[in-house]
VODREN-42355 format. One record per residue: residue number from 1; x, y, z of N, C-alpha, C in turn; residue in one letter; chain. Coordinates in steps of 0.001 Angstrom, whole numbers, padded with zeros to 6 digits. Atoms other than C-alpha are relative to their C-alpha. Layout:
VODREN-42355
  nr    n.xx    n.yy    n.zz   ca.xx   ca.yy   ca.zz    c.xx    c.yy    c.zz rest kette
 NUM       X       Y       Z       X       Y       Z       X       Y       Z    A     A
...
This chain:
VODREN-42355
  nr    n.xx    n.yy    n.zz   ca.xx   ca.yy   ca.zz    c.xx    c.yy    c.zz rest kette
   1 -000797 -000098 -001219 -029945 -004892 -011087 -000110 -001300  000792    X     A
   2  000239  001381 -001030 -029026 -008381 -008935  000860  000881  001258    X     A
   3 -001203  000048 -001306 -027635 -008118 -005669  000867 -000397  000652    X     A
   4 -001314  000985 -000282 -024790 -009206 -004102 -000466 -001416  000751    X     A
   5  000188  001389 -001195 -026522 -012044 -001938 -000711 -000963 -001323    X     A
   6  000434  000583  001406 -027811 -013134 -005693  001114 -000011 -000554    X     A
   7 -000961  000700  000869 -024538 -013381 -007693  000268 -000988  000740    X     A
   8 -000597  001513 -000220 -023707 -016920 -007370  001387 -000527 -000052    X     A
   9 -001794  000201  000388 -020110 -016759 -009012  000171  001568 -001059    X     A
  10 -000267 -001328  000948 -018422 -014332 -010791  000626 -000793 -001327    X     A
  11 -000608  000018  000942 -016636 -014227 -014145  001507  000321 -000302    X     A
  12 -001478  000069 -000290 -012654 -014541 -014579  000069  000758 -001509    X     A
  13  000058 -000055  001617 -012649 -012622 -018119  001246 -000175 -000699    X     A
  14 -001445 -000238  000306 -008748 -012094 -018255  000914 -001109 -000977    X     A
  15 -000685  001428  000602 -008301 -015998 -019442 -000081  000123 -001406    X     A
  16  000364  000223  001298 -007831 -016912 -022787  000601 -000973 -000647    X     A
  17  000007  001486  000786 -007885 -019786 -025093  001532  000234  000005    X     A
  18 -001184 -000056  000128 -003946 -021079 -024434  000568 -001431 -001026    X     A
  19 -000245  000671  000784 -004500 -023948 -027015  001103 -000971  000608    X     A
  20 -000892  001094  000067 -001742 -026351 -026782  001462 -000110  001029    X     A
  21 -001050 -000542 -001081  000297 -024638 -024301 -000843 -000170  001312    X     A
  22  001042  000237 -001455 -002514 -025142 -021642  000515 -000795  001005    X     A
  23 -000494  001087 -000727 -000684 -028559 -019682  001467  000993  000108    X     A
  24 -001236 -001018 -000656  002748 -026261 -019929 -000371  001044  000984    X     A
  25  000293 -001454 -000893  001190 -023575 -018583  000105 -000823  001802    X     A
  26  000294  000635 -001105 -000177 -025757 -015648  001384 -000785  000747    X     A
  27 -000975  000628 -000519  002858 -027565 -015160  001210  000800  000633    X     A
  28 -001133 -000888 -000901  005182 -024695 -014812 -000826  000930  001357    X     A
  29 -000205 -000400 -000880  003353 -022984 -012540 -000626 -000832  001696    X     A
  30  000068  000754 -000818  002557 -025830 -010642  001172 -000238  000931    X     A
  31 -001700 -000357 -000676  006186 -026089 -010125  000523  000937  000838    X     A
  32 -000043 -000837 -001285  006397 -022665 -008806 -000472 -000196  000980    X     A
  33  000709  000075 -001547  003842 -023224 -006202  000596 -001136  000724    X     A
  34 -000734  000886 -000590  005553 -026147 -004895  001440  000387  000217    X     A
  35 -001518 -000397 -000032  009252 -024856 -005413 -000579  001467  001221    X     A
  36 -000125 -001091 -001076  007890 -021595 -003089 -000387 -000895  000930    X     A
  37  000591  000310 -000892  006132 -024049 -000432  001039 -001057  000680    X     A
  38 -001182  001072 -000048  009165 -026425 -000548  001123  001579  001113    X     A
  39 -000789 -000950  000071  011542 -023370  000156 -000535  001038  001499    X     A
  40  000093 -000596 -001224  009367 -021316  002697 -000088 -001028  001510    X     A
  41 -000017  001292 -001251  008591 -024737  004916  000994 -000314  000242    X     A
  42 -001450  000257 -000576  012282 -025485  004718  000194  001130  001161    X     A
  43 -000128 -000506 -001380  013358 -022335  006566 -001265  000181  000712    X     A
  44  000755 -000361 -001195  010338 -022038  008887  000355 -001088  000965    X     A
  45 -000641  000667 -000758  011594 -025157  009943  001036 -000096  000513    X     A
  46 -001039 -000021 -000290  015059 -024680  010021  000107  001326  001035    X     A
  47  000011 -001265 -001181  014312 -021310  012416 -000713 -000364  000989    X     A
  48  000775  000605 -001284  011949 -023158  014493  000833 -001214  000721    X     A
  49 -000611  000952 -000748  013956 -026062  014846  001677 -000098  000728    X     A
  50 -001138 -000717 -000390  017178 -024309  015850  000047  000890  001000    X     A
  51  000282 -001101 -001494  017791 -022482  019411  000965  001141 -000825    X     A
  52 -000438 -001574  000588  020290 -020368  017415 -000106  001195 -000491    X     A
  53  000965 -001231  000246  017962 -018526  015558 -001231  000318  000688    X     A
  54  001089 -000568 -000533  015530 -018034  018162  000180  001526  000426    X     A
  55 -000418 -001439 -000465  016483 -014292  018227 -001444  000070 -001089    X     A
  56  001862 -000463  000627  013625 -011901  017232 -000061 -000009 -001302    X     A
  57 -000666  000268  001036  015544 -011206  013856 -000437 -001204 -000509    X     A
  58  000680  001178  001351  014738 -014779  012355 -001408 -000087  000271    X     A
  59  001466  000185 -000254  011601 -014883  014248 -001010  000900 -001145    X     A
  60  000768 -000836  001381  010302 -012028  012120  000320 -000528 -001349    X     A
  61  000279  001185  001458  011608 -014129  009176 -000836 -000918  000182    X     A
  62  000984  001201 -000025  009334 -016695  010129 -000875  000860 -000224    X     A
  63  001203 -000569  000435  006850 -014473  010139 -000566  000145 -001118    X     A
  64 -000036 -000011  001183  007615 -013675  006917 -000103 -000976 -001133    X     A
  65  000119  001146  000574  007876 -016817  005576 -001371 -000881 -000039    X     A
  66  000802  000575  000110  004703 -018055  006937 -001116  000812 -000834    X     A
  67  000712 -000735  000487  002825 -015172  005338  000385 -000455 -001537    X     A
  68 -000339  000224  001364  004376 -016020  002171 -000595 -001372 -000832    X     A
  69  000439  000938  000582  002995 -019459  002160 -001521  000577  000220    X     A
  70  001765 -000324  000029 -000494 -017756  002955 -000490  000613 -000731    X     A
  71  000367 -000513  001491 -000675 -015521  000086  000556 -000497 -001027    X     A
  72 -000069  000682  001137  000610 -018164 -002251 -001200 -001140 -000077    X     A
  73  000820  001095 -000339 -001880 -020502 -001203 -001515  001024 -000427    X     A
  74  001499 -000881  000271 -004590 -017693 -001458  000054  000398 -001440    X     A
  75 -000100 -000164  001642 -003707 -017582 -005616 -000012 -001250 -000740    X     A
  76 -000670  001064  000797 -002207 -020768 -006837 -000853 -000842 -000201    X     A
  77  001266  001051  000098 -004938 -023018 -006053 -001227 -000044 -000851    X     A
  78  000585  000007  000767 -007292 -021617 -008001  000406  000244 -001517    X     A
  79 -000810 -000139  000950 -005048 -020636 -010464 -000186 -000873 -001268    X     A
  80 -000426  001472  000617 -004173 -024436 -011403 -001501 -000184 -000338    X     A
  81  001487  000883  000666 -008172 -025084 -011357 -000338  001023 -001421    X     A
  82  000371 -001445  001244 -008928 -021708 -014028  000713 -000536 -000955    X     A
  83 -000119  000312  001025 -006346 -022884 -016296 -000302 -000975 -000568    X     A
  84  000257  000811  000560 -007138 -026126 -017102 -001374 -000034 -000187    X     A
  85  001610 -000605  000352 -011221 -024886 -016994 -000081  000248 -001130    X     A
  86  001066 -000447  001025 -013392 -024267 -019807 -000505  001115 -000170    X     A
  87  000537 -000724 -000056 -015491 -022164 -018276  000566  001145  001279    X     A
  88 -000816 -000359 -000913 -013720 -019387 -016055 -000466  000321  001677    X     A
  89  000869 -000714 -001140 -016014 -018810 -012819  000804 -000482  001275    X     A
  90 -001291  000498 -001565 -014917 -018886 -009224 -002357  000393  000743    X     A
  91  001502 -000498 -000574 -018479 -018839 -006772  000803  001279  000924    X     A
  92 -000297 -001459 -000387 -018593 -015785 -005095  000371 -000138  001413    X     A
  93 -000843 -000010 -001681 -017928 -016675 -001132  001277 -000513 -000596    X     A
  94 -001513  000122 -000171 -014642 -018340 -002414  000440  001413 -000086    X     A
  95 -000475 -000944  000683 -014153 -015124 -004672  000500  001179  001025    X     A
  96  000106 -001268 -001295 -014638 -013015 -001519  001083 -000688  000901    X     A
  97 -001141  000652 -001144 -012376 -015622  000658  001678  000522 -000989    X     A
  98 -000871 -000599  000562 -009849 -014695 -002035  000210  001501  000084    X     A
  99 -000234 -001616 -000329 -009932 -010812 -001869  000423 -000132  000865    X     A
 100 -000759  000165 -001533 -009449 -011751  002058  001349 -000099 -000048    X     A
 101 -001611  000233 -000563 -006164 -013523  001779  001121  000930 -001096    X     A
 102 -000916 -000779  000628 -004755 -011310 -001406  000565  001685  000850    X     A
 103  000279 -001482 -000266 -005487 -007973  000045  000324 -000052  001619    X     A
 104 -000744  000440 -001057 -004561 -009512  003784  001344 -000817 -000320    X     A
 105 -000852  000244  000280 -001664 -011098  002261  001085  001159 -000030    X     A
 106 -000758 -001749  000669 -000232 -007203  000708  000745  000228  001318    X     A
 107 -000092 -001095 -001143 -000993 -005630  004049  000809 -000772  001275    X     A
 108 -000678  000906 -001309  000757 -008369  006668  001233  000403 -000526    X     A
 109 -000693 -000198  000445  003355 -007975  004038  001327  001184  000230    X     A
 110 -000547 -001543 -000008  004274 -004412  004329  000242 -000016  001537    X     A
 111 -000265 -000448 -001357  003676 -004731  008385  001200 -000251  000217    X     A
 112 -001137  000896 -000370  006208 -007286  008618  001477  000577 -000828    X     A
 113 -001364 -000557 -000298  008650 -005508  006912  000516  001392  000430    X     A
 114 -000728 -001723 -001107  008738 -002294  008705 -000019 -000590  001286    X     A
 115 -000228  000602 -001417  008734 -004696  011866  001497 -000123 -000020    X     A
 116 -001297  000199 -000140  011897 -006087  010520  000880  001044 -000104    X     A
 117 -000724 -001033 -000239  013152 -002725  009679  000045  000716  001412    X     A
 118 -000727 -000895 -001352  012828 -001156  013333  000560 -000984  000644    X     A
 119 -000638  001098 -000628  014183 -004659  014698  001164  000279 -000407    X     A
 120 -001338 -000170  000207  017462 -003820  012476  000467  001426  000392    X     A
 121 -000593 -001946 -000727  017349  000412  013660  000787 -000732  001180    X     A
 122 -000982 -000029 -002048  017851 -000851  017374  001178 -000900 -000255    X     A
 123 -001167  000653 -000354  020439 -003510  016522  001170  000452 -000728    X     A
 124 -001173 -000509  000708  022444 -001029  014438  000206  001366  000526    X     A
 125 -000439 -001272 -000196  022003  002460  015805 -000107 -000269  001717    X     A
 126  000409  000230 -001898  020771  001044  020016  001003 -001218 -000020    X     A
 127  000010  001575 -000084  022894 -002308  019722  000290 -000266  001593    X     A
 128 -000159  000364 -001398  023882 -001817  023549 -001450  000170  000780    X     A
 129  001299 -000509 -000670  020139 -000959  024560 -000763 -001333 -000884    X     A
 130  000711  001084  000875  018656 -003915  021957 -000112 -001245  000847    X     A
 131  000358  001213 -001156  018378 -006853  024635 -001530  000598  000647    X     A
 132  000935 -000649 -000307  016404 -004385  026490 -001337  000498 -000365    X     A
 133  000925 -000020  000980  014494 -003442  023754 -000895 -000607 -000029    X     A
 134  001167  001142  001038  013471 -006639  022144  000110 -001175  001102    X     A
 135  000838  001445 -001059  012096 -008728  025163 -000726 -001167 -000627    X     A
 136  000869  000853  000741  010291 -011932  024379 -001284  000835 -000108    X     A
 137  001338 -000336 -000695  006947 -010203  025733  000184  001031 -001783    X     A
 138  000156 -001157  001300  008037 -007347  022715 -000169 -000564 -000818    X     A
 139 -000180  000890  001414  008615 -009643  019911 -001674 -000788 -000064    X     A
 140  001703  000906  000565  005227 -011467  020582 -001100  000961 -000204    X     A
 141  000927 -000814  000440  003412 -008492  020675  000048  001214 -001267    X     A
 142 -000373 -000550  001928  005207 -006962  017008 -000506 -001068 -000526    X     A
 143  000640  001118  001064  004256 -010397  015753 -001625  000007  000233    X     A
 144  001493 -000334 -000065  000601 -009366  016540 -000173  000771 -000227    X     A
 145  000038 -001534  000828  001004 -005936  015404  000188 -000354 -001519    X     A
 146 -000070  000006  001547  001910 -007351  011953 -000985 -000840 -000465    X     A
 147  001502  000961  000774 -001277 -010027  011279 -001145  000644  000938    X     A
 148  001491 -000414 -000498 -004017 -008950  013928 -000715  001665 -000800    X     A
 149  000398 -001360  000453 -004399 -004921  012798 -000433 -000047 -001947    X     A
 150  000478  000377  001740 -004226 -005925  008702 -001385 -000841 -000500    X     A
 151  001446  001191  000164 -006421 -009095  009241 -001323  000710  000123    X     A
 152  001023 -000753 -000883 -008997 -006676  010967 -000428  001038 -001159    X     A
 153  000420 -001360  000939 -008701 -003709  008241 -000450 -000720 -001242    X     A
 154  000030  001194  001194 -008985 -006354  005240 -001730 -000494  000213    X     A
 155  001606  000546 -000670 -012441 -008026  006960 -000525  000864 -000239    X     A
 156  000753 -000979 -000660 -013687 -004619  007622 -000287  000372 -001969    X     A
 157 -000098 -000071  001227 -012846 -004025  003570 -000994 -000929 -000830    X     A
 158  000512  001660  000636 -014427 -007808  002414 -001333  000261  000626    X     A
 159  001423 -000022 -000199 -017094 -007159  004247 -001065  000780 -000377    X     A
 160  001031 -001096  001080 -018664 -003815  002383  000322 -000769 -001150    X     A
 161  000562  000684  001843 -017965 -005376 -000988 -000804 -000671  000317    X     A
 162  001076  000837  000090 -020177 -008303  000112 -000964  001123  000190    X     A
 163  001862 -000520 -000555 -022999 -006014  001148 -000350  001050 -000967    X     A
 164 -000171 -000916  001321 -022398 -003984 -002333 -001479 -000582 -000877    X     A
 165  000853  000287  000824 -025325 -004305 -004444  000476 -000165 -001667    X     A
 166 -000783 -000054  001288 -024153 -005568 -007988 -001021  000172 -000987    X     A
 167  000342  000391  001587 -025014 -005264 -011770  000774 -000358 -000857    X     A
 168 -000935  000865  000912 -022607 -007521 -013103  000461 -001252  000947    X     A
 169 -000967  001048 -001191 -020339 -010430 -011990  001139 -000261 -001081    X     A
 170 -001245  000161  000560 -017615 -009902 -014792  001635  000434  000597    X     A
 171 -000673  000165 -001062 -014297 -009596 -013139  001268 -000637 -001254    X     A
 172 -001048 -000315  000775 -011527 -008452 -015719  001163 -000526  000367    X     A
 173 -001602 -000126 -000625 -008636 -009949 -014002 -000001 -002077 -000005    X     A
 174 -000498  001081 -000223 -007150 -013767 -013653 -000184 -000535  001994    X     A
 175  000097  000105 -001645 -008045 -013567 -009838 -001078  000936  000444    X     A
 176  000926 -001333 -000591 -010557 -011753 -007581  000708  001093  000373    X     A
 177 -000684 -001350 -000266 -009593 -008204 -006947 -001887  000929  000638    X     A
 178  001220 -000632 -001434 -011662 -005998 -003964 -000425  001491 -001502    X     A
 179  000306 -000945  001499 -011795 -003118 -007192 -000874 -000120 -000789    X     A
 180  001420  000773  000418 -013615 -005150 -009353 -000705 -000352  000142    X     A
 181  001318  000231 -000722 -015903 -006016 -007385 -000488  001252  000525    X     A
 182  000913 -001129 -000101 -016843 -002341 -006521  000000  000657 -001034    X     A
 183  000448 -000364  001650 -016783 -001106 -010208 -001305 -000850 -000822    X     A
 184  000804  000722  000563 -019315 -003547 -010499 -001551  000234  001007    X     A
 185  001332 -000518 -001210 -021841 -001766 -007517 -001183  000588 -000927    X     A
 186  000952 -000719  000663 -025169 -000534 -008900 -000059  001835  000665    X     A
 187 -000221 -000893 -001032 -024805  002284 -006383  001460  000873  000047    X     A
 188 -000956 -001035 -000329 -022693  005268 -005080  000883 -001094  001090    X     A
 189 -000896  000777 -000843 -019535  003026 -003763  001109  001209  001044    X     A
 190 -001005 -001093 -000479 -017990  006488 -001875  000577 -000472  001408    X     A
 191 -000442  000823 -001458 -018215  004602  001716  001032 -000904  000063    X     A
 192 -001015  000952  000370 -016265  001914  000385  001370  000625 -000800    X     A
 193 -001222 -000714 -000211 -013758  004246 -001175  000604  000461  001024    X     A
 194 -000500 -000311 -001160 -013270  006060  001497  000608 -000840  000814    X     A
 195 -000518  001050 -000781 -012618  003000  003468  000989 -000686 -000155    X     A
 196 -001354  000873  000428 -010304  001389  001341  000977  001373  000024    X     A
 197 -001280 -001358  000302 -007998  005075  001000  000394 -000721  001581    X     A
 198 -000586  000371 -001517 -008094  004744  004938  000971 -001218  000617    X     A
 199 -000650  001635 -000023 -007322  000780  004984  001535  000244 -000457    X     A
 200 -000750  000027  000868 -004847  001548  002496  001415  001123  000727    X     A
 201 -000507 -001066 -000233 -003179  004673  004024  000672 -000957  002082    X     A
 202 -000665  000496 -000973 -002693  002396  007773  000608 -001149  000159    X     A
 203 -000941  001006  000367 -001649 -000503  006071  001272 -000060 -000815    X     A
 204 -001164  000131  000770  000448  000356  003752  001185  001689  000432    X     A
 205 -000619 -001368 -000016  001545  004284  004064  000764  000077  001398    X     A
 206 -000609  000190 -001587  002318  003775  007894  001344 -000889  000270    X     A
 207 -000912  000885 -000026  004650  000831  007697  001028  000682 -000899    X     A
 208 -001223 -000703  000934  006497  002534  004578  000884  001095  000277    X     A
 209 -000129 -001097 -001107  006527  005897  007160  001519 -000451  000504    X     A
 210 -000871  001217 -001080  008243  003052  009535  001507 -000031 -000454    X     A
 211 -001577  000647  000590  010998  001696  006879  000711  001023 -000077    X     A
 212 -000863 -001188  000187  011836  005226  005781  000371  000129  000596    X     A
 213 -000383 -000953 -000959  012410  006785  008918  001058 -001323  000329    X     A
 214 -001046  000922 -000967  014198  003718  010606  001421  000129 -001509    X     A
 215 -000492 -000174  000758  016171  003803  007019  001350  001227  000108    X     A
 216 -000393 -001540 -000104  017214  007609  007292  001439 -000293  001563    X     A
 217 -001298 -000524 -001412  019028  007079  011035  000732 -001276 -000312    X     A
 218 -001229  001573  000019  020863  003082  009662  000910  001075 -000284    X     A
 219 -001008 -000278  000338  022548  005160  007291  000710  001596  000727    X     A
 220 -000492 -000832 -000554  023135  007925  009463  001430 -000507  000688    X     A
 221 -000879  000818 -000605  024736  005743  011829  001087 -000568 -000826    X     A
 222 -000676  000641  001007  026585  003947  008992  001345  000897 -000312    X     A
 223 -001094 -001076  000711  028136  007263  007454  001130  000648  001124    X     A
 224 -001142 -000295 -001291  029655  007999  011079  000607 -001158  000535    X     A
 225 -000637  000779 -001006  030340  004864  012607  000947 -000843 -000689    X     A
 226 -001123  000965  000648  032841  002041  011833 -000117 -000869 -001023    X     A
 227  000385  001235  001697  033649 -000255  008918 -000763 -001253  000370    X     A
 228  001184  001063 -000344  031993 -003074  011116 -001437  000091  000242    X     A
 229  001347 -000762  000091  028955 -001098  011607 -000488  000360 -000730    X     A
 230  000490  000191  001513  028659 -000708  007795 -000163 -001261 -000223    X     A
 231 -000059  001542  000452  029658 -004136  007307 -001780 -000641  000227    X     A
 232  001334  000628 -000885  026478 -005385  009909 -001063  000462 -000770    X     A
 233  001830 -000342  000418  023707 -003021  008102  000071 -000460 -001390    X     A
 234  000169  000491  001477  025031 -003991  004625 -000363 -001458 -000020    X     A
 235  000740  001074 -000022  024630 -007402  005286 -001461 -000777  000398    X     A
 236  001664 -000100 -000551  021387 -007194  007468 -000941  000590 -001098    X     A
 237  001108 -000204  001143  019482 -005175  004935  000142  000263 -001122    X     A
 238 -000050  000317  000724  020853 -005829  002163 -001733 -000993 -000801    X     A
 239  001539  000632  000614  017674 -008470  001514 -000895  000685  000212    X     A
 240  001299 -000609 -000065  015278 -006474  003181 -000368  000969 -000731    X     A
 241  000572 -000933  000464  015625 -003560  001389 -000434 -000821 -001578    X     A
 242 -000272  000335  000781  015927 -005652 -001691 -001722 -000688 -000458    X     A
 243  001019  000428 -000311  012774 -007819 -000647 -001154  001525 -000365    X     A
 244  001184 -001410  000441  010549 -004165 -000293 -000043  000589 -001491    X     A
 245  000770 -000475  001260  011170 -003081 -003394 -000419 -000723 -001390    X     A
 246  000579  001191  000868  010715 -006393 -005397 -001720  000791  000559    X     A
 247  002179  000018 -000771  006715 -006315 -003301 -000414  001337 -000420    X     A
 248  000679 -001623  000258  006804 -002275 -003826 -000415 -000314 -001301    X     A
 249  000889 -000208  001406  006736 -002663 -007617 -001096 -000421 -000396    X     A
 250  000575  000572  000563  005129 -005335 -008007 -001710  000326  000396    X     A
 251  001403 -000835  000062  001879 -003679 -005973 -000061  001249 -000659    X     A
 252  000378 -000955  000866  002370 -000786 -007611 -000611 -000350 -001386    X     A
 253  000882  000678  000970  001633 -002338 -010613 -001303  000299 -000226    X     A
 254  001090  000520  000138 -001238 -004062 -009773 -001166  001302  000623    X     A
 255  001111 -000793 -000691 -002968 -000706 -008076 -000324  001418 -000963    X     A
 256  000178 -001310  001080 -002267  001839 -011275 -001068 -001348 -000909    X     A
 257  000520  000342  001203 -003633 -001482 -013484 -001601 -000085  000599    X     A
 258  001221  000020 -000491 -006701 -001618 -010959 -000928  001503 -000242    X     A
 259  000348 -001351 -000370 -007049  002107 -010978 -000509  000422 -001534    X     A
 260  000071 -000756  000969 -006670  003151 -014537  000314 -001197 -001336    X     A
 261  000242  000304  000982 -007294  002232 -018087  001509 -000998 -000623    X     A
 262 -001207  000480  000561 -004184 -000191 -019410  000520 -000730 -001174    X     A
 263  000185  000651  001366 -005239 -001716 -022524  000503  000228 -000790    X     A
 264 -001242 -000691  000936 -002209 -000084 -024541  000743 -001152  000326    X     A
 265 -001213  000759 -000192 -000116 -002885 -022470 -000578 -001390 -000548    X     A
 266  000762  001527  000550 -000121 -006324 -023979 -000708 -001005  000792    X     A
 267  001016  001064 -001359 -002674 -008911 -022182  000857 -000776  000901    X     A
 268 -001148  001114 -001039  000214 -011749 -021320  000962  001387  000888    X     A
 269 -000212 -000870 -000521  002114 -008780 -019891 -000399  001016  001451    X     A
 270  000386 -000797 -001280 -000533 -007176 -017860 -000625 -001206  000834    X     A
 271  000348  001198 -000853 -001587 -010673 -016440  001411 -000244  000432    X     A
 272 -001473 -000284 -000595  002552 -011169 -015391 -000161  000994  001013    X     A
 273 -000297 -000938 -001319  002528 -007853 -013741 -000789 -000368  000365    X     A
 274  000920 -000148 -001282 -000643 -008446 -011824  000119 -000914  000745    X     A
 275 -000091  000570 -000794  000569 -011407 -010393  001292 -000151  000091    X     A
 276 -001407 -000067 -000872  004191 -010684 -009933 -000230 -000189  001396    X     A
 277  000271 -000329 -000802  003337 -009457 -006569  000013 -001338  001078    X     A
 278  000389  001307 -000931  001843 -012844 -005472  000583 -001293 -000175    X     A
 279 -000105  001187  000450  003732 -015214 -007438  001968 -000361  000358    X     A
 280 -001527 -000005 -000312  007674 -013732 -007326  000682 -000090  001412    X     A
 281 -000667 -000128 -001275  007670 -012479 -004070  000038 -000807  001284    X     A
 282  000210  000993 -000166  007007 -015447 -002506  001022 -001105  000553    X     A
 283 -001247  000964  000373  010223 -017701 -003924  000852  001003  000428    X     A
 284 -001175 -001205  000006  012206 -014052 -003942  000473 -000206  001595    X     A
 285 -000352 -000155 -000990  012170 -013690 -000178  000977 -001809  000492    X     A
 286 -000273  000810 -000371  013113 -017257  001129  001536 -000339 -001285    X     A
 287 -001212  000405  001033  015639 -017693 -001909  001014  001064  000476    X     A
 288 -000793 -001302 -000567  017421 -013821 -000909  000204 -000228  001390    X     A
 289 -000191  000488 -001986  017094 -014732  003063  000849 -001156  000268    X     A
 290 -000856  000710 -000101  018630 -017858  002639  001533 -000444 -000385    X     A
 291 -002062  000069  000645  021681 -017175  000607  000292  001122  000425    X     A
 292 -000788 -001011 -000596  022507 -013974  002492  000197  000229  001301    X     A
 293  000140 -000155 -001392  021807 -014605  006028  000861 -001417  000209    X     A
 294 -000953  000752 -000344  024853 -016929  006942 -000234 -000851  000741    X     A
 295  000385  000724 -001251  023514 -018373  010060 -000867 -001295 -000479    X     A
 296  001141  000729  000737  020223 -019855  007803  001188 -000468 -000927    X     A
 297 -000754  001133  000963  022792 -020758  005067  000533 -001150  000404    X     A
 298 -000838  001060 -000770  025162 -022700  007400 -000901 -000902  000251    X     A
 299  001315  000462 -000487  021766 -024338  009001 -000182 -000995 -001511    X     A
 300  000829  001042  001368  019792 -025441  005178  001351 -000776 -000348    X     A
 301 -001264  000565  000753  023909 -026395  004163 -000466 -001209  000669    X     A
 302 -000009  001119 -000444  024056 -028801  006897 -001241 -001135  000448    X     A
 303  001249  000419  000341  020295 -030030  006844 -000154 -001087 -001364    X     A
 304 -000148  000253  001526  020854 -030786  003037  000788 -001105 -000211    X     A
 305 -001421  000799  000157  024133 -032598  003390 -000712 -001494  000361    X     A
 306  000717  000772 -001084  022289 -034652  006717 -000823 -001236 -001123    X     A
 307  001104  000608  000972  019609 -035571  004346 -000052 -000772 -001074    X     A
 308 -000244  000829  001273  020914 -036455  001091  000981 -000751  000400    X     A
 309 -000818  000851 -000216  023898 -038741  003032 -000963 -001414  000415    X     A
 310  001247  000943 -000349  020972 -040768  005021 -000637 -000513 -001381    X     A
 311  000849  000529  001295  019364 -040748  001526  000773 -000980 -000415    X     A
């Protein structure tokens, strides 16, 4: 039996000899991580640097966007160092700083888009009461409802695994995962279940509560009101819903392959799905937001033009 303040690093076991494909590997997804960081920094800039979109609406895209570069940044980096490695280890405070931003990455995820879903209820079923609504004072305190409460449940999570007593430091997966690290407790981990159901149940089950219900009265509104009042929600959440269920699958995934036995599915396969999640949704959002939200298109168009004429 070692203890957790004794493992030094853990073990990445998931890797495997990619022979001659190793520099491809690295190169393409080097590319991704740059093509998403290229892509979310464009619009965060183009919504920050524009009074037009200072409505709450893009603001919560920023939100979104900046979260997107924070859970790509909390994968990719080590990513690029693991594949071109030898030996697969990560030390264990990074390993643990990683659980932080994956597992606070998910949960900001999910806040932020049941934020943006009751931001589109009031401006489709309240739109004469929506000024009123969405005050600055409101909007800054939803954009603290979607990172302070996750950040907080996540810590509270990261911080029993560290104080877990281990007998191992193998770590089945291409990344740290908060799972594997309590399948690996010498001890009754029930506190730490319990904790994560709970975590799990106000981060994720609550916000999904959120989308549904605000969901249920768009299309209420929709099926009674006018063809421009369809028009507005088809184009408004069109991405968002589109966005949730890209992120839905792709955690689903990763929480049946954490949960239960999957070794029937092929290895390259179940390494894909487990980092769909962190790798697609990422590029997905900022690529779907920017070619369907007109305002941001018009904006990156003439940014682009600006740029490559000067060039």
């Amino acid at each position: 039996m070692i203890n957790s303040t004794q493992v030094s690093y853990f073990t990445l076991a998931a890797y495997f000899d990619t022979g001659v494909f190793e520099y491809l590997f690295f190169i393409s997804i080097m590319f991704l991580y740059v093509l998403i960081v290229c892509a979310n920094v464009l619009l965060i800039v183009v919504i920050c640097m524009n009074r037009s979109l200072h409505e709450p609406m893009y603001l919560f895209l920023c939100s979104l966007f900046v979260n997107e570069l924070y859970g790509s940044t909390g994968l990719f980096p080590l990513l690029l160092v693991q594949i071109l490695s030898d030996i697969h280890t990560v030390s264990a405070p990074f390993c643990f700083l990683q659980v932080f931003c994956v597992y606070s990455y998910a949960s900001v995820e999910f806040t932020n888009l049941a934020i943006m879903s009751y931001d589109r209820y009031l401006a489709i079923c309240c739109p004469l009461q929506y000024n009123t609504h969405m005050t600055t004072y409101r909007v800054v305190m939803l954009i603290a409802v979607i990172w302070l409460p996750p950040f907080f449940a996540v810590f509270v999570t990261t911080s029993l695994s560290m104080s877990l007593q281990l007998c191992g430091n193998i770590i089945n997966k291409v990344y740290c995962g908060n799972h594997s690290i309590i399948i690996l407790a010498c001890f009754d981990t029930s506190v730490n279940n319990a904790y994560e159901l709970i975590a799990a149940s106000l981060t994720v089950l609550v916000p999904v509560s959120v989308i549904v219900y605000t969901y249920i009265k768009i299309l209420q509104v929709c099926f009674s009101g006018s063809k421009q009042t369809r028009q507005k929600a088809v184009s408004t959440c069109t991405p968002h819903l589109a966005s949730l269920l890209n992120f839905s699958f792709g955690v689903s995934f990763e929480i049946l392959q954490s949960r239960f036995n999957m070794s029937s599915v092929p290895n390259m396969l179940r390494i894909f799905l487990s980092l769909y999640f962190l790798t697609c949704q990422p590029l997905f959002n900022p690529v779907m937001y920017g070619l369907n939200m007109s305002k941001i298109r018009i904006v990156c168009k003439s940014l682009l033009f600006k740029f490559f004429n000067e060039g």
